[in-house]
NUDOMAR-792868 format. One record per residue: x, y, z of N, C-alpha, C in turn; residue in one letter. Coordinates in nm, 2 decimals, padded with zeros to 4 digits. Layout:
# NUDOMAR-792868
  neast nnorth    nup caeast canorth   caup  ceast cnorth    cup rest
      X      Y      Z      X       Y      Z      X      Y      Z    A
...
END
This chain:
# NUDOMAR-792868
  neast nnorth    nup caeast canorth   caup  ceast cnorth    cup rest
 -00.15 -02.44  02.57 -00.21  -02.43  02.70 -00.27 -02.29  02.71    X
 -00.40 -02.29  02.79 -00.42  -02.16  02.74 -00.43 -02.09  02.88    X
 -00.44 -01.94  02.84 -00.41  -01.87  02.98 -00.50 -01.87  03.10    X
 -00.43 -01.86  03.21 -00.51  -01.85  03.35 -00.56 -01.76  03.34    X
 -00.69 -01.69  03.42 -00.75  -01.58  03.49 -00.64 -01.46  03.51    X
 -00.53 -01.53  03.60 -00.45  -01.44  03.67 -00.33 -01.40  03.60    X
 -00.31 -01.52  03.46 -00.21  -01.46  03.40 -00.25 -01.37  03.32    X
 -00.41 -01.38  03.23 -00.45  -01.23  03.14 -00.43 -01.11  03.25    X
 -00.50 -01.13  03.40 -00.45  -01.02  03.48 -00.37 -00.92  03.45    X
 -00.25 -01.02  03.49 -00.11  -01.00  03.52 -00.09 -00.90  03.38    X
 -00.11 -00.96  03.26 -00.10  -00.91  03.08 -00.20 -00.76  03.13    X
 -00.29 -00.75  03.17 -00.41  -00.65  03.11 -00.32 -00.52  03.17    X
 -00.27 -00.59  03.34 -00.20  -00.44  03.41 -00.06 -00.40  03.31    X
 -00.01 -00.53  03.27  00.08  -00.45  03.22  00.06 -00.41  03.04    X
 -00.01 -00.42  03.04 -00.08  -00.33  02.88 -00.13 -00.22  02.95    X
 -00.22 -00.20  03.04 -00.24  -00.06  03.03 -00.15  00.04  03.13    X
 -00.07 -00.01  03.16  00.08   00.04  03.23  00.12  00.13  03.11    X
  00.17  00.04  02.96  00.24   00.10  02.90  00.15  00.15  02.82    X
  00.06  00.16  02.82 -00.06   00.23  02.74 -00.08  00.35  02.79    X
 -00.06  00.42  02.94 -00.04   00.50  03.05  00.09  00.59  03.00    X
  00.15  00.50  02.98  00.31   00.59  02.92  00.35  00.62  02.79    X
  00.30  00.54  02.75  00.27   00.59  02.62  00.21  00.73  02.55    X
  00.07  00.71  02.63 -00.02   00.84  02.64  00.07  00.93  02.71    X
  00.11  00.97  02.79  00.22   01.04  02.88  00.29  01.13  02.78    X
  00.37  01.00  02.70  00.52   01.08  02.62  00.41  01.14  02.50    X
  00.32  01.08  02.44  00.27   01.20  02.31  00.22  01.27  02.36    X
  00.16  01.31  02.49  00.09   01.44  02.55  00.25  01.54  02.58    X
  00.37  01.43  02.60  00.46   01.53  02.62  00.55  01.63  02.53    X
  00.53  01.50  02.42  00.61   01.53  02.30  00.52  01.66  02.22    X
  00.37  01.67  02.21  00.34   01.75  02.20  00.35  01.88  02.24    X
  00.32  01.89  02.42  00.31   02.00  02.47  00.51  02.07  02.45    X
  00.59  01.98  02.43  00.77   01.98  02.41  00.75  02.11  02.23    X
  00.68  02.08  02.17  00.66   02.12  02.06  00.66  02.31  02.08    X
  00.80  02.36  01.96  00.77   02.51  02.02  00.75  02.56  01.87    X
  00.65  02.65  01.85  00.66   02.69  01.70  00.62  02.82  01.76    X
  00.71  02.95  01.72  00.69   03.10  01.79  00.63  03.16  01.67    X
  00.66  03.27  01.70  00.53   03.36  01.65  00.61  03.48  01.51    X
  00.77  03.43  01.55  00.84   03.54  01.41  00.87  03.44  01.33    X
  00.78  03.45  01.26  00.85   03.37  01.15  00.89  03.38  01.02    X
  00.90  03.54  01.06  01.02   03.58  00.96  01.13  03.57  00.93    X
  01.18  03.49  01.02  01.36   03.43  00.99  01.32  03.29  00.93    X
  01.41  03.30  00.82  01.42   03.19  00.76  01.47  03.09  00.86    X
  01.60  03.11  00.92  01.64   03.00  01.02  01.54  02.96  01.10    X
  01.46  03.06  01.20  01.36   02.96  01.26  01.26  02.91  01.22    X
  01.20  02.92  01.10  01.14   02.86  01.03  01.22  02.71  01.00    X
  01.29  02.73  00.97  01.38   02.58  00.93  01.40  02.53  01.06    X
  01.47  02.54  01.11  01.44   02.50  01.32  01.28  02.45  01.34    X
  01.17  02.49  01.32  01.07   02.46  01.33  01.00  02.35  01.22    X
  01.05  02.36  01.17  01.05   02.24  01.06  01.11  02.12  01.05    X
  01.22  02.12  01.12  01.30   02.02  01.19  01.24  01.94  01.29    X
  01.22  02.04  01.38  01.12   02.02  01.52  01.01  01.97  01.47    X
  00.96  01.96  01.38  00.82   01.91  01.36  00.84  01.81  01.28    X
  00.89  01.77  01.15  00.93   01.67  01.10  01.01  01.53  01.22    X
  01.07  01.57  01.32  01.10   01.50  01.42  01.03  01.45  01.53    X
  00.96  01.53  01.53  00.77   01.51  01.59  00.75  01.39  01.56    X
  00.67  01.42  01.42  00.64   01.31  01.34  00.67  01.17  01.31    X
  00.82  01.15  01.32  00.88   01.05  01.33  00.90  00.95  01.40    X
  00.87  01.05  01.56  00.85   00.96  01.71  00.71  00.92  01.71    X
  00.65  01.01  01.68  00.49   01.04  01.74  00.44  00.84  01.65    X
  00.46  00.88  01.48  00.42   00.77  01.44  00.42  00.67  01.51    X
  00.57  00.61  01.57  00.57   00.45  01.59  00.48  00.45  01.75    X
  00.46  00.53  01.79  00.41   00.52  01.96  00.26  00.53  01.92    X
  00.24  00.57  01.79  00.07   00.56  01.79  00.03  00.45  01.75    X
  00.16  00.36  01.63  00.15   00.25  01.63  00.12  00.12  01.76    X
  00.22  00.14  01.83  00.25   00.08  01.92  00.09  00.10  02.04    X
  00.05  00.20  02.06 -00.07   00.22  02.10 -00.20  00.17  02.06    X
 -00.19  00.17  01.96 -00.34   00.09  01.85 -00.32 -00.05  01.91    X
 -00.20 -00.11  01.92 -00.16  -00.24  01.92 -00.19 -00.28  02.05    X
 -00.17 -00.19  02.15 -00.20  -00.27  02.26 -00.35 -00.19  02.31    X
 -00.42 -00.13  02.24 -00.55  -00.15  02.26 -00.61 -00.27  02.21    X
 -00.55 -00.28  02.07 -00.60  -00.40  02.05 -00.59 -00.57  02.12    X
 -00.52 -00.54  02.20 -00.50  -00.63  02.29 -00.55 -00.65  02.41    X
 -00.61 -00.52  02.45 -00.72  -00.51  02.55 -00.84 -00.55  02.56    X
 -00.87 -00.54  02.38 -01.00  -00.54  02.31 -01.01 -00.69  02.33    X
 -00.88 -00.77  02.31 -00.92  -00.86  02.28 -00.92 -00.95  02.47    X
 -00.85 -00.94  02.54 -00.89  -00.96  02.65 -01.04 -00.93  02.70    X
 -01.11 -00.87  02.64 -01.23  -00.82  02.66 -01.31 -00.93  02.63    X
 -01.31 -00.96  02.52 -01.36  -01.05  02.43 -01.31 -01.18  02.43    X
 -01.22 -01.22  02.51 -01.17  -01.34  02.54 -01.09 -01.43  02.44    X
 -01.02 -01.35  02.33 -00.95  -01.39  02.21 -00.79 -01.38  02.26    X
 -00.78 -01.32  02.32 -00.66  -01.27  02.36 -00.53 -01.41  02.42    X
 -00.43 -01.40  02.36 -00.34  -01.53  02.34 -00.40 -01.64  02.24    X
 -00.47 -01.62  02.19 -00.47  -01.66  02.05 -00.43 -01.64  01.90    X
 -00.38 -01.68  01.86 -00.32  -01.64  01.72 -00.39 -01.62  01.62    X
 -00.39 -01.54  01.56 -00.48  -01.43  01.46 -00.49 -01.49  01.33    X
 -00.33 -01.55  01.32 -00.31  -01.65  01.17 -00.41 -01.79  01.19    X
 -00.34 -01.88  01.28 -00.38  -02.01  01.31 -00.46 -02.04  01.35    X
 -00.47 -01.98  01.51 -00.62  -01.99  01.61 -00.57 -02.04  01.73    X
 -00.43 -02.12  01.75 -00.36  -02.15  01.85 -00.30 -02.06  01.92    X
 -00.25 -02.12  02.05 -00.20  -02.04  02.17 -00.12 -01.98  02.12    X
 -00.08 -01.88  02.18  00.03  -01.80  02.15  00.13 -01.86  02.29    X
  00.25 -01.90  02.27  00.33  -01.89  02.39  00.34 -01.80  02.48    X
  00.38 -01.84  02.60  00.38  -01.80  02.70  00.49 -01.69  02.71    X
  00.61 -01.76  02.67  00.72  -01.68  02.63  00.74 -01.57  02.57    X
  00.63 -01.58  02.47  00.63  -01.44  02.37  00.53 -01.35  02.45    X
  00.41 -01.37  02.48  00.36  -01.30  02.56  00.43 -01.20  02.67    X
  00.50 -01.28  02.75  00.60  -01.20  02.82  00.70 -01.11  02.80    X
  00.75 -01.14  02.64  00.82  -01.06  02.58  00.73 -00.97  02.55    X
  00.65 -00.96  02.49  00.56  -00.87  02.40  00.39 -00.89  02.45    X
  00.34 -00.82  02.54  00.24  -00.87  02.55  00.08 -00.85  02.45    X
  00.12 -00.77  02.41  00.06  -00.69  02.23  00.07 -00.79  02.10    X
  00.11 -00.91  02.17  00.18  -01.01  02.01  00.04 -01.10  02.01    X
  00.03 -01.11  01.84 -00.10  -01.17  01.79 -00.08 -01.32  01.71    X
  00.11 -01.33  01.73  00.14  -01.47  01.65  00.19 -01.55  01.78    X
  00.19 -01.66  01.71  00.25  -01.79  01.77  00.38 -01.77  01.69    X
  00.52 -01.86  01.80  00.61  -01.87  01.73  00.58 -01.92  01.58    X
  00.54 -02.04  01.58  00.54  -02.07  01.43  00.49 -02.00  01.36    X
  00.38 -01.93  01.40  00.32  -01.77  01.27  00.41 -01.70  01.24    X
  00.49 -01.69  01.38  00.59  -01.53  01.38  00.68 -01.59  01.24    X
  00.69 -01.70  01.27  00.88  -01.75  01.24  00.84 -01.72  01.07    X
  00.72 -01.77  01.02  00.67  -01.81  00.86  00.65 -01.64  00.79    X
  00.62 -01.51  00.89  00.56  -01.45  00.87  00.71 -01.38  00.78    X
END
């Protein structure tokens, strides 16, 4: 079945809700980031290297997560959106709701 008007709505606000927050925490995570200016101690050098390797770690999956629900924007745009990327069929309603960023159908997901 494929989506109403008002249910991509409903999807577009809440993709760019968490697209909103998302942008938020790496603007926060960044500006959170402290690298000083002696960095002559080995310890804070290693403290800082911590801090930044830990950076890293977060920052990746949220920039993941971010591409992904642009791309789901894009595809609202373009009127592809709830269709499956493998097959060409609907994506459930169900999954949508859970995930509104998802590009399979159960049966893609399940095989994938």
């Amino acid at each position: 079945m494929a989506l109403t008007k008002e249910q991509i709505e409903t999807f577009e606000k809440k993709l760019l809700s968490a697209k909103s927050d998302i942008e938020k925490g790496l603007q926060k995570l960044k500006k959170d980031l402290d690298f000083g200016s002696d960095t002559d101690h080995l310890e804070e050098e290693t403290d800082e290297t911590e801090e930044f390797t830990n950076y890293l770690s977060v920052k990746k999956p949220l920039e993941d997560k971010l591409n992904d629900i642009e791309a789901a924007l894009t595809r609202i745009k373009d009127g592809s959106y709830g269709k499956c990327e493998k097959c060409g069929g609907d994506i459930e309603l169900e999954i949508l709701e859970a995930a509104p960023r998802s590009t399979l159908c159960k049966k893609c997901k399940g095989a994938a």
